[in-house]
C-alpha positions in Angstrom: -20.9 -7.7 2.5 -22.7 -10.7 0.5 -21.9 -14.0 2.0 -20.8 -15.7 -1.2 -17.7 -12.2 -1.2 -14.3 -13.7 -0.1 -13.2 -10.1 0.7 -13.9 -6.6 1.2 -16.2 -4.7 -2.3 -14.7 -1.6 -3.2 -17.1 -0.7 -6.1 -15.7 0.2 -9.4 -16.7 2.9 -11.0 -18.5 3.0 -14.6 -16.7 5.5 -16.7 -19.5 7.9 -18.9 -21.9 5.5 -20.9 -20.2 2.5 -20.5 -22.6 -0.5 -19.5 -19.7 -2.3 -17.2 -16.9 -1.5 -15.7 -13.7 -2.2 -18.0 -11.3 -5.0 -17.0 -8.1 -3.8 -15.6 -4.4 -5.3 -15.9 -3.1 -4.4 -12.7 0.1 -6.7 -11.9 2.1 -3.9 -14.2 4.0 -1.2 -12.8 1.3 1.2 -12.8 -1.9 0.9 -10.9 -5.4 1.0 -12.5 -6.1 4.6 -13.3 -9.3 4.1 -10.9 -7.6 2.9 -7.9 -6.6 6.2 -6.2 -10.6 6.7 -6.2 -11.2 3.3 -4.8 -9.2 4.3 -1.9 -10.1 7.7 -1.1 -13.9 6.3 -1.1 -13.2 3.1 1.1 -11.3 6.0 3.5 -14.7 7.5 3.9 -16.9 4.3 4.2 -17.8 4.3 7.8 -18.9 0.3 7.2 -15.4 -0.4 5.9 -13.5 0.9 7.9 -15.8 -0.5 11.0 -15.6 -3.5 9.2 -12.0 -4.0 8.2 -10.1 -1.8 11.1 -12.0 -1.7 14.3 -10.7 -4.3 17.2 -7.5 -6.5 17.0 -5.6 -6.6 13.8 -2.2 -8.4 13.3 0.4 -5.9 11.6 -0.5 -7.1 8.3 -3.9 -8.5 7.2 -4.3 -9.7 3.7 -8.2 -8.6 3.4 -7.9 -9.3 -0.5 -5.6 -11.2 -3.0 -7.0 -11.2 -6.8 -6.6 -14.4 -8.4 -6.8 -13.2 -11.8 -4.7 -10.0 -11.8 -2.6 -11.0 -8.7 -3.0 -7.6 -6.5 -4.2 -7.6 -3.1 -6.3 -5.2 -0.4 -4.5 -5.7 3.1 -5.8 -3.9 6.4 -1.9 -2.6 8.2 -2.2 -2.0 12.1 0.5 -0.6 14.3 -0.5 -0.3 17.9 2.0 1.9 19.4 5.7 3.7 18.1 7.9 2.1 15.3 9.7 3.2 12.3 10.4 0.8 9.7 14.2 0.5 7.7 14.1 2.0 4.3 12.5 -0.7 2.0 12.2 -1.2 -1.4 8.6 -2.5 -3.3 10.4 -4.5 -5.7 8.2 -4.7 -9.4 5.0 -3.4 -8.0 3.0 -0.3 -7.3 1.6 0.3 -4.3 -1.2 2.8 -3.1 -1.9 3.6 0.9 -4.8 4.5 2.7 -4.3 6.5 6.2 -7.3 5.2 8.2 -6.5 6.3 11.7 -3.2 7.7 13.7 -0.5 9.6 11.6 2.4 8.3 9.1 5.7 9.7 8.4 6.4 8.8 5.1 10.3 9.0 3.9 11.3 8.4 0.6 14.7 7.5 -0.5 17.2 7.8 -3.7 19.5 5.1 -4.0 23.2 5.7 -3.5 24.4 2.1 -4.2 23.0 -0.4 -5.8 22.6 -3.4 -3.6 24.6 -6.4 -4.5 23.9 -10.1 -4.2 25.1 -10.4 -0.5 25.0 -6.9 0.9 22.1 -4.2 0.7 21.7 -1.3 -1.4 22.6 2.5 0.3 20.3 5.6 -0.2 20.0 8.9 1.6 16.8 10.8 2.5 15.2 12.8 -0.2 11.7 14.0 2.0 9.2 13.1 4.3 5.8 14.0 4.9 2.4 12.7 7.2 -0.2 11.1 5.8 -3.3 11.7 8.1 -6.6 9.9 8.3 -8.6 10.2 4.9 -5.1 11.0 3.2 -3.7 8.6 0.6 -0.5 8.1 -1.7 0.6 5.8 -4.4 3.9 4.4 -4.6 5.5 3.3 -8.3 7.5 0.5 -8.7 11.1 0.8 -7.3 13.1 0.4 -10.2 16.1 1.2 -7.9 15.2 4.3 -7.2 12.2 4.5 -5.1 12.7 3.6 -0.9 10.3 4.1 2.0 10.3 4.2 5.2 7.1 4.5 7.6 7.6 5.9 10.9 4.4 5.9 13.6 4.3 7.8 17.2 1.3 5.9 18.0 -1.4 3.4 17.2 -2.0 3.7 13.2 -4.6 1.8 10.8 -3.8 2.1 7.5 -5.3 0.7 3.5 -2.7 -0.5 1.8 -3.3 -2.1 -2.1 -0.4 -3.2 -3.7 -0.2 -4.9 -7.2 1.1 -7.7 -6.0 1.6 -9.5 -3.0 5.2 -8.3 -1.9 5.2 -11.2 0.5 5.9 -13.3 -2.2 8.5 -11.3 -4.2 12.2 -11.2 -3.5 13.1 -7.4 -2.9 16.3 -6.2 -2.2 17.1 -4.5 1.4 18.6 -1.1 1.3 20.3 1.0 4.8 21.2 4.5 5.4 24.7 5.4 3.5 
């Protein structure tokens, strides 16, 4: 990585005769039509991934935060079982990366709306396992759309979102 780089370089690619790569809105609801490709070719980079999710990581490691479009590249480590509550991703997209270990992803339909003091209900619609090399992209919520990762063991995982949720209000959702 060049010294003068604040973060990891996932190379854009140049669509047929264009001289540049085109400029991309991505704090929308939908992510950059390139950015499943970004990630399926930063799974494969041996020097990322060495790079970015070898050694120690703290659960969530902001690698990345654009300051012109607003998303951001984070590095997600989880060294031994959990399972997350259903969660919601609020106004933004969200694409993930397995690295290394397994994921159970569960996705959600809303039962109840939440309200301004109580969370939101929703009931299981599926689940499935990202393994390393495997990615997914998430839409935006709108009210519909929960997860819910679960993890037997020690798990490195990409995760680009369009925003940084960290900042957002979202509203929390249980089990009806």
């Amino acid at each position: 990585m060049p010294a003068e780089s604040s973060g990891p370089t996932l190379a854009v690619k140049r669509q047929a005769g264009a001289s540049s790569p085109r400029k991309t809105q991505v704090t929308s609801c939908k992510a950059p039509p390139f950015s499943r490709f970004l990630v399926a070719d930063a799974l494969k980079d041996e020097a990322f991934v060495r790079t970015y999710f070898d050694g120690e990581l703290p659960e969530r490691k902001l690698l990345y935060e654009d300051p012109e479009f607003g998303f951001c590249i984070l590095a997600h480590a989880s060294e031994g079982a959990r399972e997350s509550q259903p969660h919601d991703h609020g106004p933004s997209w969200a694409i993930y990366g397995q690295v290394r270990g397994e994921t159970i992803m569960s996705d959600f339909a809303l039962v109840e709306p939440p309200g301004e003091k109580q969370p939101g209900k929703v009931r299981l619609v599926r689940s499935y396992t990202l393994r390393p090399g495997m990615r997914i992209f998430t839409t935006r919520a709108t009210c519909t759309r929960r997860a819910a990762p679960r993890r037997a063991g020690p798990t490195r995982l990409l995760r680009i979102e369009g925003q940084n949720l960290e900042k957002i209000r979202r509203p929390s959702c249980r089990l009806a």
